[in-house]
C-alpha positions in Angstrom: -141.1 -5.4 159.6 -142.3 -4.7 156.0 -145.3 -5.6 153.9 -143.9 -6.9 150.9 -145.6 -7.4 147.4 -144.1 -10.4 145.3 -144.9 -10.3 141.4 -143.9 -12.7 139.2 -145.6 -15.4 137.0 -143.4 -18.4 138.2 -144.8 -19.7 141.5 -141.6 -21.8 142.5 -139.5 -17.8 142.3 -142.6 -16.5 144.7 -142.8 -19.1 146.9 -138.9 -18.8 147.2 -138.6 -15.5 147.7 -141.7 -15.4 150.5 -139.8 -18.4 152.1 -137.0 -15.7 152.7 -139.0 -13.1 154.0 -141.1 -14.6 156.1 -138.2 -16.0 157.6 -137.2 -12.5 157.9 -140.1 -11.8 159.9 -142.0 -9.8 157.3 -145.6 -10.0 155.9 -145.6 -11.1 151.7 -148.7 -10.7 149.3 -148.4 -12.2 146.1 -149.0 -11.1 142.6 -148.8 -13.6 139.0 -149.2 -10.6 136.8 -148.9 -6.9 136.4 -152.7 -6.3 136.6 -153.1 -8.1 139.7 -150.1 -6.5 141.1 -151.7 -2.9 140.6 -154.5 -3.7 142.2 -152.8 -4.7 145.4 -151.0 -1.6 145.7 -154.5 0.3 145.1 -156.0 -1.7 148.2 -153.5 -2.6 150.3 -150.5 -0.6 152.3 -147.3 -2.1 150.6 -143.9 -0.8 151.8 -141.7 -2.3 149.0 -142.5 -4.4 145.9 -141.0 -6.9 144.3 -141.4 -7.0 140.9 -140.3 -9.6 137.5 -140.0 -7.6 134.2 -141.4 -10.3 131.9 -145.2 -11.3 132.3 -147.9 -12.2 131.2 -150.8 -9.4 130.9 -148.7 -6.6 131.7 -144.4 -6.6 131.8 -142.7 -5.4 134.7 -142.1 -2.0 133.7 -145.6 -0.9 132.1 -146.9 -2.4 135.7 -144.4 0.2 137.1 -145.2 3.1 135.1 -148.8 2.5 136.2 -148.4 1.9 140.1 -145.8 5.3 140.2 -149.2 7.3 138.8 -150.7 7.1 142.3 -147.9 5.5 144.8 -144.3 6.1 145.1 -143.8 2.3 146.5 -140.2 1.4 146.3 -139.5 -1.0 143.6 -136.8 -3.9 143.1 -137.2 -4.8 139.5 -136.0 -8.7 138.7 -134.5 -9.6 135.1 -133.1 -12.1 133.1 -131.7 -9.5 131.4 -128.6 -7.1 132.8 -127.7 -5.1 129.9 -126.9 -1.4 130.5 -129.9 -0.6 128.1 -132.3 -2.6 130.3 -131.1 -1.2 133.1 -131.9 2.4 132.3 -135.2 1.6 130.6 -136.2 0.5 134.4 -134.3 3.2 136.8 -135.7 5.7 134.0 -139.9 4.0 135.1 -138.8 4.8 138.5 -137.7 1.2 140.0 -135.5 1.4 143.0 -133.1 -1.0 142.1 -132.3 -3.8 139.6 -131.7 -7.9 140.6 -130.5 -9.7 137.7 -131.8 -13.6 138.2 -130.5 -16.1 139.1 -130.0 -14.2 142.5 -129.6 -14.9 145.5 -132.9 -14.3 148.4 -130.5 -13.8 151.3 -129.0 -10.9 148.9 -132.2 -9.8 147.8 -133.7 -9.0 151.0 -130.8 -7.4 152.0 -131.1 -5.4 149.4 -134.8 -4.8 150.4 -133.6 -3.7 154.1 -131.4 -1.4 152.7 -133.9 0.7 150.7 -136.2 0.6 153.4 -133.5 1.9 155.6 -133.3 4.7 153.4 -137.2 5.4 152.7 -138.0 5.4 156.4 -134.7 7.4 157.7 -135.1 10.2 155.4 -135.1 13.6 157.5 -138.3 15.3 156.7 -137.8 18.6 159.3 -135.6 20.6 157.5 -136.4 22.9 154.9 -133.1 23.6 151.9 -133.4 24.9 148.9 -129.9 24.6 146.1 -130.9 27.4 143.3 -128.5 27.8 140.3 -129.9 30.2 137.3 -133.1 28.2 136.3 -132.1 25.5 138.7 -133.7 24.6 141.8 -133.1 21.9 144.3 -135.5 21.6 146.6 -134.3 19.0 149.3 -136.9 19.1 151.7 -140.0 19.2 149.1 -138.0 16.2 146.8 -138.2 18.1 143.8 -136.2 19.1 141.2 -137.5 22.4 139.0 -135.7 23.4 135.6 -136.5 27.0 134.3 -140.1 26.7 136.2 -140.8 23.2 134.8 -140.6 20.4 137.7 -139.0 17.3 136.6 -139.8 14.2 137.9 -136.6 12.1 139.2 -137.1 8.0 140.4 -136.4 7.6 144.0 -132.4 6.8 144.3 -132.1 9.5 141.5 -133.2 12.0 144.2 -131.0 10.3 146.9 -128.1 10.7 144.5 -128.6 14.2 143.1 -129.5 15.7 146.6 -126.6 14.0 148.1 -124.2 15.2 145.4 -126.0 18.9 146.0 -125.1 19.1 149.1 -121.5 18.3 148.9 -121.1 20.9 146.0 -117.7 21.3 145.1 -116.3 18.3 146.9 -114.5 15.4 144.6 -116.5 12.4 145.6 -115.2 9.1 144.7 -117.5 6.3 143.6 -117.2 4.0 146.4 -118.2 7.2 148.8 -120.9 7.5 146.9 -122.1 4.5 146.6 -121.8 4.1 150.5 -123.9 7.4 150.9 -126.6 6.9 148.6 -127.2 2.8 148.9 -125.2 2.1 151.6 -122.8 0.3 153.3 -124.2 -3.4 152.4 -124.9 -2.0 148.5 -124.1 -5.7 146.6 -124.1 -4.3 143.0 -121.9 -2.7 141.2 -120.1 0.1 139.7 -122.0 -0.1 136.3 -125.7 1.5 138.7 -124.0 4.6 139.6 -122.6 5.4 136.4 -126.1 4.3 135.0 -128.5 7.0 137.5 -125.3 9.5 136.7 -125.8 9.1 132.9 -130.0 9.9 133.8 -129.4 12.6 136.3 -127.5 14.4 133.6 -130.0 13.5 130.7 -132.8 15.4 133.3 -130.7 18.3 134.0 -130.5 19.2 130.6 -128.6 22.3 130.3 -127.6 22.3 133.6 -125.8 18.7 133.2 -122.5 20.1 133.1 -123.1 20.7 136.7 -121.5 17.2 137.4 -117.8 16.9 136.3 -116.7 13.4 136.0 -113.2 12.8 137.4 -111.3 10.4 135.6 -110.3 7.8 138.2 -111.7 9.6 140.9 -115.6 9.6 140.9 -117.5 12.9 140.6 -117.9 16.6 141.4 -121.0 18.7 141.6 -120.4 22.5 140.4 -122.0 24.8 142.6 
């Protein structure tokens, strides 16, 4: 089961969403602010967080920026705001996924075992390398290195452009991956993967062209 960090300044959305995953077996810590919520993840060993966007003391995503400078803790970001712009702002601090409230807690969580799924499964053994020019893949190290530069990806932007990588020259529709990279159970929508496609290209630079949409279809990475 998972140590989960709760943040946000309404108790009765904490409380609910600890109800729910203690039920589910797992352990919750909570957090009222952004400055309390660092200093949990400093202290204690969280495996995902929870986190609401507007606080008091420090918002949601400056609380993010700050925890990703010393942990890579997965993070579900909660809004009352689901506008596309929003949405990138918090896949571009490096959040996980995006719940817009109200929600559901049954759907939450399952969103919360999915990720998890994902974090814990990854194959760490072997060792790949994708090079293209000035472009370099590195699947087993997580990185992603532009004419000698690294550049730093969120999480499911990694799980996305490794998993496109390695199907180089494949037409992949958008229901395949969506399957592949947030799995079967995914509850969002269409609207995330064209969102992390739109940032994977904005980090690739010169090298963007290296994913061809295909009208209808999905997408294509050019190897």
């Amino acid at each position: 089961m998972y140590n989960i960090l709760v943040c946000d300044d309404e108790s009765g959305i904490r409380l609910l969403i600890s109800k729910y995953a203690k039920f589910g077996g797992h352990s919750v810590l909570e957090a009222e602010n952004g400055l309390q919520a660092i200093d949990i993840c400093r202290t204690n060993d969280i495996d995902i967080v929870i986190m609401d966007v507007m606080m008091p003391e420090l918002d949601g995503f400056s609380t993010v920026r700050e925890i990703r400078k010393f942990s890579d803790v997965p993070v579900i970001m909660l809004s009352a705001r689901g506008e596309e712009y929003d949405r990138i702002h918090g896949f571009e601090t490096g959040v996980d996924d995006y719940v817009v409230k109200p929600f559901s807690p049954k759907e939450l969580m399952m969103r919360v075992d999915v990720i998890m799924r994902r974090t814990t499964g990854a194959n760490k053994n072997s060792h790949d390398i994708f090079q293209k020019d000035g472009l370099v893949i590195d699947f087993t190290a997580r990185k992603l290195i532009i004419d000698n530069v690294n550049t730093e990806l969120s999480p499911k932007e990694y799980d996305l452009l490794f998993y496109m990588a390695k199907n180089k020259g494949i037409a992949l529709s958008r229901e395949k991956l969506i399957t592949n990279v947030w799995g079967y159970d995914f509850y969002g929508d269409d609207r995330t993967l064209d969102t992390h496609i739109k940032l994977l290209r904005r980090h690739l630079g010169e090298y963007s062209g290296l994913i061809v949409t295909l009208r209808g279809t999905g997408y294509r990475f050019e190897g």
